[in-house]
N, C-alpha and C positions, 0 to 999 in steps of 0.2 A: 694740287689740282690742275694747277697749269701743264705740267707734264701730261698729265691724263689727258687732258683737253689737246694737245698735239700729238699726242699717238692717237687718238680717236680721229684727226683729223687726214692724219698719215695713210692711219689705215682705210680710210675709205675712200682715198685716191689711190694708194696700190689696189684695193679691191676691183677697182672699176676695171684695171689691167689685169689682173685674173681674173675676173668678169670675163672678158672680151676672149684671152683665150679659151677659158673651159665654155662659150657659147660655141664656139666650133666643136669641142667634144662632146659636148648635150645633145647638139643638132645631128649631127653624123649617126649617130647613139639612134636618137627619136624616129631618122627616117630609113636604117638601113639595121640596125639593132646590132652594130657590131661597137665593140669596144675599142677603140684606136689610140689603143697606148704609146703607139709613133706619135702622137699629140706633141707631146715635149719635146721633142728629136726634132718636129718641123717646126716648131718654134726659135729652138734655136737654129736649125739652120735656117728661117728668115732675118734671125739677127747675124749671122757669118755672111749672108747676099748684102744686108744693107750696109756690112762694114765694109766689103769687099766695092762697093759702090763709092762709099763716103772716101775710103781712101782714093779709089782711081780715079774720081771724077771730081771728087771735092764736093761732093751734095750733101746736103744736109742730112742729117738721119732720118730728118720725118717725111723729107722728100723723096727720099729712096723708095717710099712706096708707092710711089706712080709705078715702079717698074716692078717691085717685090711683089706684090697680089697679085697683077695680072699672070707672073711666070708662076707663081705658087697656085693661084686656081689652075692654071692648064696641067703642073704635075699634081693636084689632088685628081683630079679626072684621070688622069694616066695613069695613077696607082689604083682608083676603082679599078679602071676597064683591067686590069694588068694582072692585080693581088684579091682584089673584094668580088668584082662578079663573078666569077669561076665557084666560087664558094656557093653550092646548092642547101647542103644539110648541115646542122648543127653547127652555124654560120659564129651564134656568140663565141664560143668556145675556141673556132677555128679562127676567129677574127684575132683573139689575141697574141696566138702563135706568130702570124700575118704578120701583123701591125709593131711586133716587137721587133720581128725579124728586117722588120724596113727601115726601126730605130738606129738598130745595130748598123745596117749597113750607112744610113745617113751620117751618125759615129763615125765609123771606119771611114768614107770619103772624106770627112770634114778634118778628122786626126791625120789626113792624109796630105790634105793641100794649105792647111793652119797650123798645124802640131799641134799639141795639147797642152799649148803655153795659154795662160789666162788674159784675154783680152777684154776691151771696151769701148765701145762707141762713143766716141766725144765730138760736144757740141757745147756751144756759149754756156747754154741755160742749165748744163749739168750741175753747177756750184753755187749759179746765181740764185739770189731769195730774194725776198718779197717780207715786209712784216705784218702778222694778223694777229689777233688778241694776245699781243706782248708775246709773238715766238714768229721763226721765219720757216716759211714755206717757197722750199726747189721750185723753182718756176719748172723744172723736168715732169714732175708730180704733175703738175697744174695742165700742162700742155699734154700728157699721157693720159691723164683723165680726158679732158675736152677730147680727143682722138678716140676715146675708148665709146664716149657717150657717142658721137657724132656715127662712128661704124656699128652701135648694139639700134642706134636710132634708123640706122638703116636697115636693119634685119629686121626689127620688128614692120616696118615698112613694105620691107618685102614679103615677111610673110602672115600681114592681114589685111594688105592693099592692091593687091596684085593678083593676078591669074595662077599663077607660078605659086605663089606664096598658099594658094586655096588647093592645088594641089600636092603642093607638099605637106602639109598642114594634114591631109587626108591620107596620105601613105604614111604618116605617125600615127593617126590613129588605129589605121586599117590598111595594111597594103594588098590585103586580098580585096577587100569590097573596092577600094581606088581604082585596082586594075579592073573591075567586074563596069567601072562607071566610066572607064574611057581613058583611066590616067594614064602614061606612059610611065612607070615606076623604074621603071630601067635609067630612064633619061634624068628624072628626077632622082636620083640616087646618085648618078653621074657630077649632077650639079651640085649638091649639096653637100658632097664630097669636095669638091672645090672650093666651095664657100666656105666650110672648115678649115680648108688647109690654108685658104688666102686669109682669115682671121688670126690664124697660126705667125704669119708673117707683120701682119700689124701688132700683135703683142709682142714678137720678136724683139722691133723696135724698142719700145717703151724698155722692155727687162732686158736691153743690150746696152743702153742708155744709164740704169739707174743698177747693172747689178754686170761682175765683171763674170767671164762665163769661157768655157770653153767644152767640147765635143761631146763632157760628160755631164753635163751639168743639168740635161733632160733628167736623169733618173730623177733628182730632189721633185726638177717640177711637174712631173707625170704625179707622182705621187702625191702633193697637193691639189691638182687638178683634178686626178679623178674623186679623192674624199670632199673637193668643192661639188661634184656634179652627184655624186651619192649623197649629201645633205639638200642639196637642194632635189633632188628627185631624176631619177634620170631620163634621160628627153625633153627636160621643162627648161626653157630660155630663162624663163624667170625666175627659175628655179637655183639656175645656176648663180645669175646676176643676185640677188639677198644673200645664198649660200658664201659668194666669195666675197662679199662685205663682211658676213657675220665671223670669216675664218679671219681677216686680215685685222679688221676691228678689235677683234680678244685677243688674237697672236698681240699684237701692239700692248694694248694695254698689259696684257699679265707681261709683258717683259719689263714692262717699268715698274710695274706693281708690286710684282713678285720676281723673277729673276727670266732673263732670255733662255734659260736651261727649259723651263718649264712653261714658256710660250705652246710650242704647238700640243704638246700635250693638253694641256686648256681646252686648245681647240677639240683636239678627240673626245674628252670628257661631252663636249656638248652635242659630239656626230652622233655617239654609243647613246645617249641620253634619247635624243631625238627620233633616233631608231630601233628605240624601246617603243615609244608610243608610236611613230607611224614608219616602219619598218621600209616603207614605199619612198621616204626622205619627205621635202615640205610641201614640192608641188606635183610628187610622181602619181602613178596610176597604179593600186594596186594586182591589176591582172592585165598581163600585156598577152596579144594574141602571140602563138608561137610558128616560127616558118620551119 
């Protein structure tokens, strides 16, 4: 029991950290309908900026992101204006051609100036523990979580407390009527493409921290992120945030239960199940308008 009770715990601090990255894939998704399977690619490359930081400067890994979101939001916006706006018709489809092809080349620079030797972000609290109901918990965990809640506490802030947030909030539901009511979709698109990519770099951190990685190591986590934002519904914040608790929670558990062979499978069994009965995922919209 004690075992189960420390992967249950595990898992829903790793959760919070696929949480935070697939909220930028959810969101990009919700307000531009493009799929940006580059997700995982810039994730890791905000963990390659904060090691590339942590060595030359000697900064901390969580401190690195003073400087890692703001240059990661300015290239989400440059890869809009660059690769996504030019995209008129049949945007989903072409989005993922895009968005792969910007993996790849992220890839290719990163295999370019690191190699494709396995590295890792080190810090104090990578090793250190903590003891809680008779087992020890990574203060890495602990501090990845509080960063994870602290940046999702800001989105949601930003987008049900703000000006900004009511019209992006309105170009996912509709970005025709948005435009018809004054919003600049262009611009809001531009932004929210940013804010994707700069959340990209704050999970960077945490999964540079707690997992060793190198150029290719996007393809595993594209692929868990996008079956996080397809169970939780696509376009829904909240949707994503339960969805990556529920996948990280059972991944955990059935590896101690049953065998780490048959973790994520677990999880698929629950994705297929779920989207038997609502096809849409937990918190999506059945019928989205099409551009």
């Amino acid at each position: 029991m004690r075992i189960v009770l420390e992967a249950a715990v595990l898992g829903v601090l790793t959760g919070g950290v696929y949480a935070l990255m697939a909220s930028g894939l959810t969101l990009i998704f919700g307000v531009m309908r493009i799929i940006n399977v580059g997700q995982g690619a810039l994730v890791i490359l905000g963990a390659y900026l904060s090691f590339a930081l942590s060595r030359s400067i000697h900064l901390d890994p969580f401190l690195t992101l003073i400087v890692t979101m703001p240059v990661m939001f300015l290239l989400g916006i440059g890869l809009q204006f660059v690769f996504i706006r030019p995209l008129k018709t049949d945007r989903e489809a072409l989005s993922v051609l895009i968005t792969y092809a910007i993996a790849l080349g992220i890839e290719g620079v990163l295999g370019f100036f690191f190699t494709t030797n396995y590295i890792e972000l080190r810090a104090w609290y990578e090793t250190a523990s903590f003891a809680i109901f008779g087992f020890h918990v990574t203060w890495v965990y602990v501090f990845g979580f509080l960063l994870c809640l602290a940046i999702l506490g800001a989105l949601f802030v930003l987008l049900y407390r703000t000006s900004f947030g009511a019209a992006l909030r309105a170009t996912m539901l509709n970005r025709t009527a948005a435009q018809l009511v004054g919003v600049d979709v262009d611009r809001v698109s531009a932004l929210a493409f940013g804010i994707g990519v700069a959340t990209a770099a704050a999970g960077g951190v945490v999964f540079g921290v707690t997992n060793a990685f190198n150029p290719g190591s996007h393809y595993d986590l594209i692929s868990r992120l996008l079956s996080i934002i397809v169970l939780g519904g696509l376009g829904s914040l909240r949707g994503a945030i339960i969805a990556a608790l529920i996948m990280l929670v059972t991944t955990d558990i059935a590896a101690v239960v049953i065998s780490p062979v048959w973790a994520s499978f677990v999880f698929f069994i629950i994705l297929v199940l779920v989207l038997i009965v609502r096809p849409q995922g937990l918190y999506g919209v059945r019928v989205r308008e099409r551009i």
